[in-house]
N, C-alpha and C positions, 0 to 999 in steps of 0.2 A: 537460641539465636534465630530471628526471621533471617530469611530468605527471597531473594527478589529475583523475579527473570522477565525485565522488559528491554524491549529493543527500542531506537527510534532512526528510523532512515530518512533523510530526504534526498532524492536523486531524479534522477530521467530512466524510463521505461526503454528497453533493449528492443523491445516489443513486444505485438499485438498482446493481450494478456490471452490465455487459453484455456475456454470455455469447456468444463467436461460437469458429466451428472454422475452422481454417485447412483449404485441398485435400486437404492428410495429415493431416490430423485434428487437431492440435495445438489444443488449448484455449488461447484468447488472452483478456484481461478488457478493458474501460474502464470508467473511475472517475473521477469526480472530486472531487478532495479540497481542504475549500476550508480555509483558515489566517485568524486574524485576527492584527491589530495596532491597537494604538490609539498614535494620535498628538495629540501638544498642539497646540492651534492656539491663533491671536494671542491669544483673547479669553480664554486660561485654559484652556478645554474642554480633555478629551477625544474626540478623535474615532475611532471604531470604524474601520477598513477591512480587507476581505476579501479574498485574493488565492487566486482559483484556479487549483487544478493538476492535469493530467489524467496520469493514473496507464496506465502496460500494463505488465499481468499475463501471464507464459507459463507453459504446464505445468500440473503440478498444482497450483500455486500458484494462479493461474486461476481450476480448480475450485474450492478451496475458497473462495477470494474470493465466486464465485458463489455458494456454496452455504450459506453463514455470513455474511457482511456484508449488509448492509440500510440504506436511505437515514438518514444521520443518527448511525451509529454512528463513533465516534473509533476512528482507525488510528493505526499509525505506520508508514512506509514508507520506505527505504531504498533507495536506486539509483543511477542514473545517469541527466545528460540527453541527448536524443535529436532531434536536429530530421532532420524529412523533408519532403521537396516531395513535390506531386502536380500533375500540370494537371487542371481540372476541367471538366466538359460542357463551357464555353463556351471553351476553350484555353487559360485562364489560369495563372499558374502559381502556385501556392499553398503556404503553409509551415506546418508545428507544429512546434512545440519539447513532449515530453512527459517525463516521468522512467515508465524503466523498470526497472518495480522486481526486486530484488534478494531482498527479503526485505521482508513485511509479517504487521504486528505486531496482532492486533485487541486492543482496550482497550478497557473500560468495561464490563458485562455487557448480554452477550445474554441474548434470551428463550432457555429451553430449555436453556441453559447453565449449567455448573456455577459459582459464586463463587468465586473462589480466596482466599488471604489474602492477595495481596500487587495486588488491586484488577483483576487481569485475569480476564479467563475461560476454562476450557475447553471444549476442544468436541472432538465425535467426531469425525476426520480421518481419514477415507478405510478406515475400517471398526479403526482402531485405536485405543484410547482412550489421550490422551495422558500417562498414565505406562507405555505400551508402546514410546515413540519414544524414538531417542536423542537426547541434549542439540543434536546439528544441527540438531533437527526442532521441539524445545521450550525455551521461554526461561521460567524459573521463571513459572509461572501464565499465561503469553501463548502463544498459537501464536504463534509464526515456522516460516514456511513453507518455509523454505531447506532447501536439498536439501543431495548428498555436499559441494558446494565450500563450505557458508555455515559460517562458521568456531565452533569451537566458545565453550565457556566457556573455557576454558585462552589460547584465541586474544586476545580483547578485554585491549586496553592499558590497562584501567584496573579 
């Protein structure tokens, strides 16, 4: 029997993402991206609830997370999840469960950013302006930041 572990969020940014280097320099991000849902309760209502979800970024993906997202802007993100332990100062042994993204999508307009028509924005990546990338690199009016493996337009089953 296959097995599958992908995620897909789309939400708004808690805040700033944060920027760290791995030993060999690798650009890594965290984010966290929070969802809502509203649920009926007994008395009729609506009720709002938020569920958040802590996002890592590798690569150049990373960077530009860094360098173009800002607290409060809606993503979409795309990965897989990942639980890791750590023991911490005191011994203990400690868990997170994160999705590590694959591929994220920024939404809604940034400052400084061009409008596109179809409600996303562009933006300058990594000194290329995005009608110079190929379709791996750009998804009609949204960065997608996926690199050689992120499938193209031809790929998506629908």
């Amino acid at each position: 029997m296959a097995s599958m572990n992908r995620v897909f969020v789309m939400g708004n940014l808690g805040g700033d993402p944060e920027l760290r280097k791995t030993a060999n320099n690798t650009a890594v991000v965290s984010m966290n991206v929070a969802t809502k849902e509203f649920r009926p309760e007994k008395d009729g209502t609506r009720q709002e609830y938020t569920e958040w979800h802590r996002i890592v970024v590798w690569g150049r993906q990373a960077e530009n997370c860094a360098k173009y997202l800002t607290k409060g802007r809606p993503v979409f993100v795309e990965g897989r999840l990942q639980t890791r332990s750590w023991e911490d100062k005191s011994g203990v042994k400690r868990y997170t469960t994160e999705i590590v993204a694959n591929n994220v999508q920024f939404l809604g307009s940034g400052a400084g950013r061009e409008q596109s028509q179809y409600g996303g924005t562009r933006a300058d990546v990594g000194g290329a302006s995005a009608g110079d990338m190929n379709m791996n690199e750009v998804d009609i009016g949204n960065i997608n930041l996926g690199g050689p493996d992120t499938p193209g337009l031809d790929d998506i089953p629908f």
